[in-house]
C-alpha positions as CSV (number, residue, x, y, z in Angstrom):
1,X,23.4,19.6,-24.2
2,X,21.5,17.2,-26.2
3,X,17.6,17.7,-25.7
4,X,15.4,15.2,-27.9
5,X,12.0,15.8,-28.5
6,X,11.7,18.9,-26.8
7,X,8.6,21.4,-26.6
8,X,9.2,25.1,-26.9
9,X,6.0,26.3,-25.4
10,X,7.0,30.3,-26.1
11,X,6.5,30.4,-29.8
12,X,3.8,28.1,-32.3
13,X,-0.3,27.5,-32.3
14,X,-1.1,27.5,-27.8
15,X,-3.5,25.0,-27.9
16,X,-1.9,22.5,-30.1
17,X,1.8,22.8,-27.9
18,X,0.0,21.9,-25.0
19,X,-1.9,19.2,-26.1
20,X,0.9,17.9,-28.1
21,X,3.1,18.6,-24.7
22,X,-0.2,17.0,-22.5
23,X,-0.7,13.9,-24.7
24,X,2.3,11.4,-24.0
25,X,1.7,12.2,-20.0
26,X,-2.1,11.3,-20.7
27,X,-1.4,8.0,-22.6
28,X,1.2,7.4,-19.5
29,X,-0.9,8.0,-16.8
30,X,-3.6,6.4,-18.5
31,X,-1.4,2.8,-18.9
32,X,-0.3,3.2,-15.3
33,X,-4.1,3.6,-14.1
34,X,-4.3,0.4,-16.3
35,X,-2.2,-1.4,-13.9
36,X,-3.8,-0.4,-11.3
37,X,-7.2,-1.4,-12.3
38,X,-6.0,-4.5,-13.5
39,X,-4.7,-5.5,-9.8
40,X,-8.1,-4.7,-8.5
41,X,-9.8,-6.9,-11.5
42,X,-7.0,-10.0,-10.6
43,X,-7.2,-9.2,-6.9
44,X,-11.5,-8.8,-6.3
45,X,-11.9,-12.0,-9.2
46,X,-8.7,-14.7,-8.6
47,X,-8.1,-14.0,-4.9
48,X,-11.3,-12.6,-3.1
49,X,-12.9,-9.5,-1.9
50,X,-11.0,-9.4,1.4
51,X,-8.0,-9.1,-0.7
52,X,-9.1,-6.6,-2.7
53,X,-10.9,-4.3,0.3
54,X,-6.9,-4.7,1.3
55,X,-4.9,-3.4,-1.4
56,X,-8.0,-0.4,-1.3
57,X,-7.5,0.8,2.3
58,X,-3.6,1.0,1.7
59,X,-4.2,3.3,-1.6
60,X,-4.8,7.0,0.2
61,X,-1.1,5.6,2.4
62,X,0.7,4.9,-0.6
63,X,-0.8,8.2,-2.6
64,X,0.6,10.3,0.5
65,X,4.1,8.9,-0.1
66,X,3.4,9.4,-3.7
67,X,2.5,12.7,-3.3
68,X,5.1,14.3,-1.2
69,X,7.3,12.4,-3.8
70,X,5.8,13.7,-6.9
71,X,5.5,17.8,-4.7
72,X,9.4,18.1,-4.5
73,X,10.2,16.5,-7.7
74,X,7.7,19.0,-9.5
75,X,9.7,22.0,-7.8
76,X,12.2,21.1,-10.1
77,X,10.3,20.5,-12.9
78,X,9.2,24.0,-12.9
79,X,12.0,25.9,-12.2
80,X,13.7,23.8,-14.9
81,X,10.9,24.7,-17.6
82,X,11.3,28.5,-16.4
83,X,15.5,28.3,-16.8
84,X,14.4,26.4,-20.8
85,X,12.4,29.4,-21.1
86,X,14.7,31.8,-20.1
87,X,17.3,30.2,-22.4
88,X,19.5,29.1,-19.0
89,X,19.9,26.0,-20.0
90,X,23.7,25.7,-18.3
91,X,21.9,26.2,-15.0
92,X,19.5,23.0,-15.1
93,X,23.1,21.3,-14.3
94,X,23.4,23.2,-11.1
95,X,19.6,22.9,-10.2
96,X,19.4,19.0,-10.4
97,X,23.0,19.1,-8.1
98,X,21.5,20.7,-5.7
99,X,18.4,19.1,-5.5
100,X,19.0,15.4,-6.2
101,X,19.3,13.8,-2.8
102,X,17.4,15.9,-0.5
103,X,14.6,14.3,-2.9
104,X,15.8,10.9,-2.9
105,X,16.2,10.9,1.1
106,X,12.5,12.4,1.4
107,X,11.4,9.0,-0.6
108,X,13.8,7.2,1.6
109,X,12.4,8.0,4.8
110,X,9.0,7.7,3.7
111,X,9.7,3.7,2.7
112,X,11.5,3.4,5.8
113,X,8.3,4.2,8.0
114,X,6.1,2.1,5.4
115,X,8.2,-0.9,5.7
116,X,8.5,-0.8,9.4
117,X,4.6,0.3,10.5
118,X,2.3,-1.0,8.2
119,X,0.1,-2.7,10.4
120,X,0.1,0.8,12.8
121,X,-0.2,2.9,10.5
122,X,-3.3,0.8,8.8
123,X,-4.7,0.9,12.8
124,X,-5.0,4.2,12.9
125,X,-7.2,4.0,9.6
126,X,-9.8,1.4,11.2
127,X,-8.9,-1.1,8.9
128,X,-10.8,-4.4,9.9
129,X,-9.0,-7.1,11.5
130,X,-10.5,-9.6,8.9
131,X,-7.9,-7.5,6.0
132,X,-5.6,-6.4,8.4
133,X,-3.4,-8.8,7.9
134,X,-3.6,-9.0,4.3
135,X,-3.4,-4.7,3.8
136,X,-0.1,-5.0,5.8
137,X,1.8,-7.4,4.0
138,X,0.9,-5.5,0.9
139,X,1.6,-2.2,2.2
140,X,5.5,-3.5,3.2
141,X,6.1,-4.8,-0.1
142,X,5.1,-1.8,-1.7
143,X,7.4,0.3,0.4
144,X,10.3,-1.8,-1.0
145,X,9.6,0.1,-4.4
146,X,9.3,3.7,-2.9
147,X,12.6,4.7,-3.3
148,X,12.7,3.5,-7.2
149,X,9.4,5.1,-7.9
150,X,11.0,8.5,-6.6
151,X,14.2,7.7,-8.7
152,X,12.2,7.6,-12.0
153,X,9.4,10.6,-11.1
154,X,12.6,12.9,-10.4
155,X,14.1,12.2,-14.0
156,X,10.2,12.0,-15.5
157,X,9.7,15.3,-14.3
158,X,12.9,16.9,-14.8
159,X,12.7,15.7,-18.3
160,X,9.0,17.3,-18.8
161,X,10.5,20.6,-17.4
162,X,13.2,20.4,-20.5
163,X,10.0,19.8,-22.5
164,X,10.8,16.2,-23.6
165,X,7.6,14.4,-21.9
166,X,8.0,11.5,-24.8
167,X,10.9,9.7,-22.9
168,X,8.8,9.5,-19.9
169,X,5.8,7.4,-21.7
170,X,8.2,5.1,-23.4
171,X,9.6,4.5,-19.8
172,X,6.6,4.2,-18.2
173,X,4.9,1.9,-20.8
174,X,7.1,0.0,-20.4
175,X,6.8,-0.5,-16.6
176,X,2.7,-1.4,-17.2
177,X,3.1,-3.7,-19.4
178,X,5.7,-5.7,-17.3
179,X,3.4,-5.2,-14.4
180,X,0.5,-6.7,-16.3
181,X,2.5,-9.5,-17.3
182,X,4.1,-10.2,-13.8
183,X,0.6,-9.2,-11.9
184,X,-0.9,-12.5,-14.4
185,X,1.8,-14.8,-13.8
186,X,1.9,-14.5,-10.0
187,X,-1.5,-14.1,-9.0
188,X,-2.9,-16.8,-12.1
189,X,-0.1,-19.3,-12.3
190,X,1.8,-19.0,-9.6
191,X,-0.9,-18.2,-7.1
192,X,1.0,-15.6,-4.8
193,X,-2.2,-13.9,-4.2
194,X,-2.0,-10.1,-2.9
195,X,1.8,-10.6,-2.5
196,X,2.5,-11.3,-5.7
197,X,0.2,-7.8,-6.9
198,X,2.6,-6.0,-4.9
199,X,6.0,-7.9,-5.8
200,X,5.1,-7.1,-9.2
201,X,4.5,-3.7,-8.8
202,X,8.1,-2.9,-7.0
203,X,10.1,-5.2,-9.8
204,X,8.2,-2.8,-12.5
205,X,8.8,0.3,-11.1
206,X,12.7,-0.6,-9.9
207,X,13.0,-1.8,-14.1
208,X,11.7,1.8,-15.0
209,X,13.8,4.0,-12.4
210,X,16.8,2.3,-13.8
211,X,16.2,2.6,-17.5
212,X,14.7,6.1,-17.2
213,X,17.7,7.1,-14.7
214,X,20.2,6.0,-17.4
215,X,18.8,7.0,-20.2
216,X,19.0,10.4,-19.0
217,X,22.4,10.4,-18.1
218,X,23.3,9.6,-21.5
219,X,21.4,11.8,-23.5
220,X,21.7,15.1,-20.9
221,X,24.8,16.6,-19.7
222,X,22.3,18.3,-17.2
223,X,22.4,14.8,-14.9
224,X,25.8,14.2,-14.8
225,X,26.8,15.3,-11.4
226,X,29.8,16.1,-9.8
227,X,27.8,14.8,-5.9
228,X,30.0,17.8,-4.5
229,X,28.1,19.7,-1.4
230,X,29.9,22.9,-1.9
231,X,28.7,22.9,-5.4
232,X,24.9,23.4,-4.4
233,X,23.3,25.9,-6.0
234,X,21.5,27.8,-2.9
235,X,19.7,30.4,-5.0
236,X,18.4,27.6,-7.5
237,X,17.8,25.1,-4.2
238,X,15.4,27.8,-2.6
239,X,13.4,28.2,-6.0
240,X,12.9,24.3,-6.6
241,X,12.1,24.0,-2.3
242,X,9.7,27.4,-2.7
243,X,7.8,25.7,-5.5
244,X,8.1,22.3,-4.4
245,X,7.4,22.1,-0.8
246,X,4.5,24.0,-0.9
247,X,2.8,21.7,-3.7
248,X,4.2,18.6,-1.9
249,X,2.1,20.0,1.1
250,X,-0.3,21.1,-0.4
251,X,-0.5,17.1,-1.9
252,X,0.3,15.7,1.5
253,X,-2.8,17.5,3.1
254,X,-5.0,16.2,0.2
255,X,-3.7,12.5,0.8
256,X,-4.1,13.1,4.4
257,X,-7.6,14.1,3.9
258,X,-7.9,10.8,1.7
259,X,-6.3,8.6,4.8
260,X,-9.2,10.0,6.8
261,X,-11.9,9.9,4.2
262,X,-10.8,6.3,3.8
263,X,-11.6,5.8,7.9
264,X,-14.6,7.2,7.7
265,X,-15.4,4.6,4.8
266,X,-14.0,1.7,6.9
267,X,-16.4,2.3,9.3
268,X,-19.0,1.1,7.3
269,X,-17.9,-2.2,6.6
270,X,-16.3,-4.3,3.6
271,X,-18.8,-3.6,0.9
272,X,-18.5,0.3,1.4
273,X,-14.7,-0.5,1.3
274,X,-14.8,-2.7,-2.0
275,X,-17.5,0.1,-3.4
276,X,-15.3,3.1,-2.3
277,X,-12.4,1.5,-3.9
278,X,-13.8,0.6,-6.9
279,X,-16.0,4.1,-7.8
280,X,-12.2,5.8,-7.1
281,X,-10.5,3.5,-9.3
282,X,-12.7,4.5,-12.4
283,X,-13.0,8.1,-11.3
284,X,-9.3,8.6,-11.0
285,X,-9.1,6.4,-14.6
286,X,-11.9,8.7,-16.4
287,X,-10.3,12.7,-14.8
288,X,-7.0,11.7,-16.6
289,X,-7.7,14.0,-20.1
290,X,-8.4,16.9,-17.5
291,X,-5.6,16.5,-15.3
292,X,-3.0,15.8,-18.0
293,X,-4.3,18.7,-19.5
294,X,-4.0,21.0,-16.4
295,X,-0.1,19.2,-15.9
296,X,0.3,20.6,-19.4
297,X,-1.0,24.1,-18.7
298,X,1.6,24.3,-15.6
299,X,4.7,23.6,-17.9
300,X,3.4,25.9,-20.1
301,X,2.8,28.2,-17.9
302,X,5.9,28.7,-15.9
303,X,8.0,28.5,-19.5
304,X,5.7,31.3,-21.4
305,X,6.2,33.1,-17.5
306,X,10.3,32.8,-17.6
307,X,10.3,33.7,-21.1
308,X,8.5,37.1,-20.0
309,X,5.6,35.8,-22.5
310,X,2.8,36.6,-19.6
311,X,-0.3,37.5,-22.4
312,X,0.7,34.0,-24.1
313,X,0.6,32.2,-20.5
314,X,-3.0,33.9,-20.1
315,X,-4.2,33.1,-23.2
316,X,-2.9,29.2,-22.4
317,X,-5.2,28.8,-19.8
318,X,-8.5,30.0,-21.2
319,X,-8.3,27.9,-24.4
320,X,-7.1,24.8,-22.0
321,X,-10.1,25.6,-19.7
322,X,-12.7,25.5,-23.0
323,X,-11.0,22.1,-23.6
324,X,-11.6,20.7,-20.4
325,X,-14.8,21.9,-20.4
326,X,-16.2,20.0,-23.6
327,X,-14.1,16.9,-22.3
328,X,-15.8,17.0,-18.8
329,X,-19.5,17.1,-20.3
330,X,-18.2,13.7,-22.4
331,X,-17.0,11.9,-19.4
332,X,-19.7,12.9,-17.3
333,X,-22.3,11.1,-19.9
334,X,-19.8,8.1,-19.9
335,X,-20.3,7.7,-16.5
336,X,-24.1,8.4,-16.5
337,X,-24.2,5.7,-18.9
338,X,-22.0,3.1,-17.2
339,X,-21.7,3.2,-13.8
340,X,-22.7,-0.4,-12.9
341,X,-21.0,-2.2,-15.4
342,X,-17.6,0.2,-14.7
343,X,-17.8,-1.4,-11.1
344,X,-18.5,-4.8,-12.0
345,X,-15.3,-4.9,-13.7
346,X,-13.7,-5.2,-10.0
347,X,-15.7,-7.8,-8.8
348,X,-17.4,-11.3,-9.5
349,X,-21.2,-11.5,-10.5
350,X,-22.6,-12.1,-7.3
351,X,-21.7,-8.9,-5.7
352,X,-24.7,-6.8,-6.0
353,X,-24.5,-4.8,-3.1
354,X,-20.9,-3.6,-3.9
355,X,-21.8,-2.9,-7.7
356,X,-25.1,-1.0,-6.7
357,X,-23.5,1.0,-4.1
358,X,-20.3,2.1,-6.3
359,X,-22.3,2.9,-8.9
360,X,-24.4,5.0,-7.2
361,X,-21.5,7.2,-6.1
362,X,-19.6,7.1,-9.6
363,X,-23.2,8.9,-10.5
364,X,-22.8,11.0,-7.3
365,X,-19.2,12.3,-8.2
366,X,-20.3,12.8,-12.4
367,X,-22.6,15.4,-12.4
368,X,-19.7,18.3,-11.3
369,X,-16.9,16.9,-13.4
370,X,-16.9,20.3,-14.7
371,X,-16.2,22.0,-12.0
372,X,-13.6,19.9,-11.0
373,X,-12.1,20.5,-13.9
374,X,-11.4,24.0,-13.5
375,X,-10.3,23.5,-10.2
376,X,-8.0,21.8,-11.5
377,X,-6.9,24.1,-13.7
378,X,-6.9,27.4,-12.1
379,X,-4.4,24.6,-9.4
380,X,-2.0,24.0,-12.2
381,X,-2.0,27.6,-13.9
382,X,-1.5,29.4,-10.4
383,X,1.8,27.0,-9.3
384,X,3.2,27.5,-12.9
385,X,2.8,31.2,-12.4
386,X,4.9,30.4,-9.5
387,X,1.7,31.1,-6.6
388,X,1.9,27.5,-4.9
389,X,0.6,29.1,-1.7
390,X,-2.6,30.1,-3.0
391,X,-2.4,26.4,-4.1
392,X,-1.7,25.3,-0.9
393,X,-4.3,26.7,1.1
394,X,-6.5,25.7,-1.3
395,X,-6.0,22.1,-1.3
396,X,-6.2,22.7,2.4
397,X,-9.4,24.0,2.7
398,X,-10.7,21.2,0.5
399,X,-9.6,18.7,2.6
400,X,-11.1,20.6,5.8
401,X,-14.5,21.2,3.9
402,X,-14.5,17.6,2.5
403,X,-14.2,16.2,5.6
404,X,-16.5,18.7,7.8
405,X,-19.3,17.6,5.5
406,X,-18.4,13.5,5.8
407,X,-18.0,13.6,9.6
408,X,-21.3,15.9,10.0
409,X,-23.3,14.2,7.7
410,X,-22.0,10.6,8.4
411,X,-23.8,9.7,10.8
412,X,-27.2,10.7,9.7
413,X,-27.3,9.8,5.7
414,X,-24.3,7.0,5.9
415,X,-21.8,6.8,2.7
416,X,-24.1,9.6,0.9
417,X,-21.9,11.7,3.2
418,X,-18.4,10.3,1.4
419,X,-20.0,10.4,-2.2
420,X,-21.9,14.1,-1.8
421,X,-19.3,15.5,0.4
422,X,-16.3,15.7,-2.5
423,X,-18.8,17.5,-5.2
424,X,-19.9,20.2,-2.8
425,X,-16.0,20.8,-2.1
426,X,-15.7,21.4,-5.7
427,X,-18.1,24.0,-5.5
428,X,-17.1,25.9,-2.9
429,X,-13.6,25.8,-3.9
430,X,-14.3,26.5,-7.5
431,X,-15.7,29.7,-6.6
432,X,-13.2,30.8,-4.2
433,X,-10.8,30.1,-7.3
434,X,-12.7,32.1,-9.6
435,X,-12.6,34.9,-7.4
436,X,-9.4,34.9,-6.7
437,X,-8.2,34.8,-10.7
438,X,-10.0,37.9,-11.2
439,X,-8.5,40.0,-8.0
440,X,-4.5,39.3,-9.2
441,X,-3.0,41.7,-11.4
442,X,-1.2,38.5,-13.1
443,X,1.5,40.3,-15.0
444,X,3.0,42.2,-11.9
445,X,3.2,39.2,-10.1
446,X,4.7,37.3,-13.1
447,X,7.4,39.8,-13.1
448,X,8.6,38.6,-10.0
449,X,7.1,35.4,-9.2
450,X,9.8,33.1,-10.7
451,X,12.7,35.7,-10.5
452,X,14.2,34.8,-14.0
């Protein structure tokens, strides 16, 4: 088997693999957040702020079908990077055999309901009727590019779990930059307004699920399937679903808990919306470091973890968490610092209310960064130790807490409630995480948590 660019995460300097291992993923994720801003910037200046209060209230819809995507698809990601570290490389073969379509048909029937609903399923979120119409059509074309964006995160992450996450990038800058292009020509010259966001989306993404899809059937024996039921792979099938299902839940209930969040914010009207959507936009663009880094701890993790490497795993996580740590204090003051003009980006000079409101809760959501960040963490290094349910409940009780505090609080302080709510979640959860770290014998469980 041919494997370019590969990371071997159980030998070398810990720090330097990871970030070496974390960096293309962060300059990926960073160019796709691009794309993303830059529909907001095209859709809030060239086509209006009804338009862009539409693409926001379908974000936490398509981050759910994102989410369960991206859940399943890690499952075999991490069992792959545990079979690397065990030297089983023949078995990655069997493992993407087995589960190959039950992934695709998840992101199948996901598009399916999208495409069909979007005006019902953007009801039940209180969207105004004034964007109703606008959120929907968006929301259909979008779910035309479902099923190609779960073709290329199933090879992306398959290919991270073989420790090659420098195809991926290539793949994926590829994908922004057409998007940018297309999202310019159909919005400034061609004048498709919010359609022509969302066309160009799907034709980027379908471009990149292709490329990346063939690409790795050429350069991996691994992909070349035989599409033969009886060759499943039930033992292997039961280790990707045990890792993957949980963390696809345990992403669902956070996207659910955004759908409601996101309802809670309709109800206060456009300029909350346009606010709520732009303060997320820039948060989501500014956590990337940390969250590429915590990514890059899992991988590591669940490698140094099949390799039977457990004190090298540990020590992974505590220089990873130092990292973070410094980087959260910088972003924090980078927010501080820029709030306003950060949220003016998305909108046209007369919107005051918008930019004073957003900016206000970018400030809100700074302070804790660094707590977030080692939620995070602690997150990543507990599913690639292989404890996803810990994980699980976790996100579940952040969702719960998060939204106890917005419903409760809602009515008497207004959108305070959405902006205060998510930091306080932090803390609590942070602590419960902490706690939880130091009760767990680690290395027993390691012994039998991936059962390599």
């Amino acid at each position: 088997m041919r494997q370019p660019a590969q990371v071997d995460f159980t030998r070398g300097p810990v720090l330097k693999q990871i970030i070496r291992f974390g960096i293309p993923m962060l300059i990926g994720n960073l160019f796709q957040q691009l794309y993303t801003i830059v529909d907001s910037i095209l859709l809030g200046r060239l086509v209006g702020a009804p338009a862009l209060a539409a693409a926001g209230t379908t974000t936490p819809v398509i981050m759910l079908m994102l989410a369960i995507i991206s859940g399943l698809t890690l499952g075999t990601s991490l069992v792959t990077a545990a079979l690397t570290g065990a030297g089983e490389e023949d078995r990655v073969r069997s493992l993407v055999e087995s589960t190959f379509c039950i992934d695709m048909l998840a992101g199948a029937g996901m598009a399916l309901i999208a495409f069909c609903f979007p005006a019902r399923i953007l009801t039940i979120l209180r969207t105004p009727q004034e964007v109703l119409p606008l959120a929907a059509a968006y929301l259909r074309i979008i779910a035309v590019g479902i099923v190609f964006q779960c073709v290329s995160q199933y090879f992306a992450d398959a290919l991270r779990g073989l420790g090659d996450s420098r195809t991926p990038l290539y793949f994926l800058l590829l994908s922004t930059c057409m998007n940018i292009a297309l999202d310019i020509v159909f919005t400034a010259c061609l004048r498709l307004g919010i359609r022509g966001v969302a066309w160009a989306t799907v034709i980027s993404q379908s471009v990149s699920a292709v490329l990346c899809a063939v690409y790795s059937l050429k350069h991996y024996n691994c992909f070349h399937l035989n599409w033969n039921p009886r060759l499943v792979n039930r033992e292997l099938l039961w280790r990707a679903m045990r890792l993957g299902l949980p963390t696809a839940m345990q992403q669902t209930v956070g996207s659910v808990g955004a759908l409601f969040m996101q309802s809670v914010v309709n109800g206060f009207g456009q300029v909350a919306m346009n606010a709520y959507g732009a303060a997320y936009k820039v948060d989501n663009f500014i956590i990337l470091p940390v969250s590429n880094m915590g990514a890059a701890l899992g991988t590591f993790t669940a490698q140094n973890v099949g390799a039977r490497k457990f004190a090298r795993a540990r020590q992974g996580f505590w220089k990873v968490s130092g990292l973070c740590a410094a980087l959260s204090v910088v972003l924090s003051g980078v927010i501080l610092a820029l709030a306003a003009p950060l949220v003016q980006i998305f909108v046209t000079a007369g919107e005051t209310e918008i930019v004073r409101e957003g900016a206000r809760g970018l400030r809100i959501l700074t302070v804790p960064y660094v707590l977030c960040a080692q939620l995070a963490l602690y997150m990543s290094f507990f599913k690639g130790a292989g404890d996803v349910r810990v994980a699980f409940f976790g996100s579940f009780a952040q969702v719960m807490i998060r939204l106890v505090l917005c419903w409760s609080l809602a009515p008497a302080i207004g959108m305070d409630a959405v902006w205060f709510a998510m930091p306080a979640t932090w803390v609590i959860m942070g602590l419960f995480s902490f706690l939880y770290d130091r009760r767990q014998n680690w290395e027993e469980r390691w012994r039998t948590s991936l059962r390599v």
